[in-house]
C-alpha positions as CSV (number, residue, x, y, z in Angstrom):
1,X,106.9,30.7,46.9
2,X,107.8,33.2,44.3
3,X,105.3,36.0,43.2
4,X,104.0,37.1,39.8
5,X,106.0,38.6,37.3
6,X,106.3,42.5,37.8
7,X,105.6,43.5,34.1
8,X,101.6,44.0,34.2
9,X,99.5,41.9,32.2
10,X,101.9,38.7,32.4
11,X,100.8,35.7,35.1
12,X,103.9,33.8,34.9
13,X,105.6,33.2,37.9
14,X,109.1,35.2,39.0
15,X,112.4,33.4,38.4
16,X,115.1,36.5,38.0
17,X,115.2,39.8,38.6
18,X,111.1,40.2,39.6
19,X,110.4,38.9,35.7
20,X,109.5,35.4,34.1
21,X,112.0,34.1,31.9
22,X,110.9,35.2,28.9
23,X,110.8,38.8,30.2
24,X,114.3,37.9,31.8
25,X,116.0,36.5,28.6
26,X,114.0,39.8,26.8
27,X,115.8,42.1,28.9
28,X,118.9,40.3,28.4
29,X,119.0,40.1,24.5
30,X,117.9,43.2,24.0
31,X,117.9,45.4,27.3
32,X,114.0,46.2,27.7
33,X,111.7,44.0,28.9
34,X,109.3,45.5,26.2
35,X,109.1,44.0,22.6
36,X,111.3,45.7,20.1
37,X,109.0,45.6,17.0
38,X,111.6,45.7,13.6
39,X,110.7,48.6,11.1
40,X,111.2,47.3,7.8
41,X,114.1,48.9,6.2
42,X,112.8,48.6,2.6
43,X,109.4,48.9,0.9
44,X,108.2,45.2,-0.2
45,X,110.5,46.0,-3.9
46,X,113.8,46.2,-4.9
47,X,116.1,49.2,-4.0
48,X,117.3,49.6,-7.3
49,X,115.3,52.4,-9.4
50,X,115.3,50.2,-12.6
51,X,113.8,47.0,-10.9
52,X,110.3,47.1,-9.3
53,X,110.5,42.8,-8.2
54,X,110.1,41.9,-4.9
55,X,112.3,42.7,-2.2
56,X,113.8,39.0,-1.2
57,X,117.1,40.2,1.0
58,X,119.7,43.1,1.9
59,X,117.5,45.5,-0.2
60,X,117.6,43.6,-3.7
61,X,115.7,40.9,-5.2
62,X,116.4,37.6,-5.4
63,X,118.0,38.1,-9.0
64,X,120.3,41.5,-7.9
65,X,121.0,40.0,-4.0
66,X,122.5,36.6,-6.2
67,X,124.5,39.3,-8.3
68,X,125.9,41.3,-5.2
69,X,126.3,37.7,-3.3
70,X,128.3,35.9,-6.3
71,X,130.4,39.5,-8.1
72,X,130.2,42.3,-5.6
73,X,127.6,44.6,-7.0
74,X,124.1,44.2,-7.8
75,X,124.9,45.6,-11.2
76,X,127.3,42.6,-12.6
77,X,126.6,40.1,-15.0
78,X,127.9,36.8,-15.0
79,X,129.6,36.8,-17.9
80,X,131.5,40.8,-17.5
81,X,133.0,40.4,-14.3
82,X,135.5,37.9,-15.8
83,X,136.0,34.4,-15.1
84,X,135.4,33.5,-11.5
85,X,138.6,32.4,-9.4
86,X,139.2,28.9,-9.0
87,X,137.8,27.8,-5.6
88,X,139.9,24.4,-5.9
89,X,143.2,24.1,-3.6
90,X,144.8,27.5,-2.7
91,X,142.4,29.5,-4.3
92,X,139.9,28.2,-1.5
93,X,139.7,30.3,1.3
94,X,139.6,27.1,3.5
95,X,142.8,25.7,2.3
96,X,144.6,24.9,5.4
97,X,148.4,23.9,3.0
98,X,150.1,21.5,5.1
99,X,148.0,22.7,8.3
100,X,145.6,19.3,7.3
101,X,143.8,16.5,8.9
102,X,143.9,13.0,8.1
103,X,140.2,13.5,7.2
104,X,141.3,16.4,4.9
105,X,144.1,15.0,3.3
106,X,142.3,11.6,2.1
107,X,139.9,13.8,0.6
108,X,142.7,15.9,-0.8
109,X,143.9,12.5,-2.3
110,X,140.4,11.4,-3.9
111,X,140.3,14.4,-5.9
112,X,144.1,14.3,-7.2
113,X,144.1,11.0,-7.8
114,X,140.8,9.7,-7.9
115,X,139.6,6.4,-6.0
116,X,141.7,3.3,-5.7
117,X,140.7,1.0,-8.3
118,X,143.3,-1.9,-7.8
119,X,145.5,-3.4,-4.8
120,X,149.4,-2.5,-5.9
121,X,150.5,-5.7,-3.2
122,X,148.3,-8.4,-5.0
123,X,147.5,-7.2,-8.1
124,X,143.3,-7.5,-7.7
125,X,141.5,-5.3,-10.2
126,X,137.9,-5.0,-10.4
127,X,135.0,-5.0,-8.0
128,X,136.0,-4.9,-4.6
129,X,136.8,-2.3,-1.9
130,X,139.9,-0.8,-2.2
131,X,141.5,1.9,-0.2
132,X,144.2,4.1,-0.3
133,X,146.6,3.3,2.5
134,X,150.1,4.9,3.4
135,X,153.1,3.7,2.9
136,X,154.8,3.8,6.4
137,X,158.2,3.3,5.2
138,X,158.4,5.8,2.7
139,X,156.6,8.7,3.9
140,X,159.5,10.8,5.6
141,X,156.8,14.0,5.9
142,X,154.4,11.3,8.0
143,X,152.2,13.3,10.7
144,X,149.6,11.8,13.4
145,X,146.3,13.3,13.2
146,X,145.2,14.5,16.7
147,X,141.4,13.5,16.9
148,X,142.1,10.3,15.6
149,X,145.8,9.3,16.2
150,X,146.0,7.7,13.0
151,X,149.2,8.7,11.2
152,X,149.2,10.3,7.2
153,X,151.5,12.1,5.4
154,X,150.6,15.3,3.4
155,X,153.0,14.0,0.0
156,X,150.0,12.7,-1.7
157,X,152.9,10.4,-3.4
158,X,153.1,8.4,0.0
159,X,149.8,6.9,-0.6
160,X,149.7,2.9,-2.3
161,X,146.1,1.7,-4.0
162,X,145.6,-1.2,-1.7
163,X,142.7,-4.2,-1.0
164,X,141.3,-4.0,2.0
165,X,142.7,-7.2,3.4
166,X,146.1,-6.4,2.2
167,X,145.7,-2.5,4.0
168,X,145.1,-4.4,7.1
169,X,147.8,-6.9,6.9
170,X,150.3,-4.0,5.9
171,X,149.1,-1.8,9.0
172,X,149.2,-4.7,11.5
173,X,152.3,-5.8,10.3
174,X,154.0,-2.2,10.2
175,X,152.0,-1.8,13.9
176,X,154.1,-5.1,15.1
177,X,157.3,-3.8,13.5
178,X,156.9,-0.2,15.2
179,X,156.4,-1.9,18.8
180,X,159.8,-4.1,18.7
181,X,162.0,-1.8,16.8
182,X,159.9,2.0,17.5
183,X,159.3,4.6,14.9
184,X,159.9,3.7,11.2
185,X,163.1,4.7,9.6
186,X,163.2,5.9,6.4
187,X,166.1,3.8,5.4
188,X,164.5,0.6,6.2
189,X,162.8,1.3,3.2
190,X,165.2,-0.7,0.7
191,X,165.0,-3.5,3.1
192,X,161.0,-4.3,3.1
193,X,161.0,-2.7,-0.7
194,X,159.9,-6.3,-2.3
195,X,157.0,-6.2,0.6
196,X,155.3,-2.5,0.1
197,X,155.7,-2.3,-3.7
């Protein structure tokens, strides 16, 4: 049977080291089994001399931390520091170019070219569910995602608007076509032309 925990005043029972676990995981965070109490690093207001609102985080108020958060400097305005960059494609820091996923690049696709509004095999417009599918035979760029195995292409021009029955008739049928003959050549693409367009 294990003892008491070796810091006086505690009753919990030993499990490492002759502490409980919440002196153990103490000691381990933070080196001392004793609580490190935080001194405040600001006096309840902003730091800057010409504001007296209330301190809300890294020393400024909420209206000069927002300023240093969105310019830089707790001084800016909105409108002086110039226009902000564009946060849209490159200009994101999280662009990942042709490093994408199929996830990525069909949300890449929505926002060049919108949602699919009408099935380029039958011609169906209107309400329905349409989806934007990949054209197998012309997409000589074509990539296989590696969580999902599903193949894309990052040429945003290798996408067709399709229904969803004729998305799933064009995958089995390009699925069926891929197991007899293997990958999909690119020059096979003149001879199912009358079929994908």
């Amino acid at each position: 049977m294990r003892g008491r925990c070796s810091v006086s005043d505690c009753e919990r029972t030993q499990q490492a080291r002759g502490w409980c676990g919440t002196h153990y995981m103490r000691w381990r965070r933070q080196g001392s089994v004793t609580i490190a109490h935080r001194t405040r690093d600001h006096d309840g207001r902003c730091s800057l001399s010409d504001c007296d609102e209330p301190y809300h985080a890294k020393g400024f108020c909420n209206r000069h931390y927002l300023r240093w958060k969105n310019h830089g400097s707790p001084h800016a305005l909105g409108d002086s520091s110039g226009p902000r960059p564009s946060m849209r494609g490159s200009g994101n820091p999280q662009w990942r170019g042709d490093n994408v996923s199929y996830a990525g690049i069909h949300r890449r696709l929505r926002a060049a070219r919108g949602l699919p509004q009408r099935c380029e095999r039958c011609g169906v417009s209107g309400p329905g569910s349409y989806e934007w599918a990949l054209n197998k035979f012309k997409a000589d760029t074509q990539r296989t995602d590696r969580a999902t195995g599903k193949p894309f292409s990052t040429d945003l021009a290798d996408y067709a608007q399709l229904c969803r029955p004729c998305h799933r008739k064009y995958d089995a049928w390009a699925a069926d076509y891929e197991s007899v003959w293997g990958t999909i050549p690119v020059v096979v693409a003149a001879f199912v032309q009358e079929w994908t367009t």
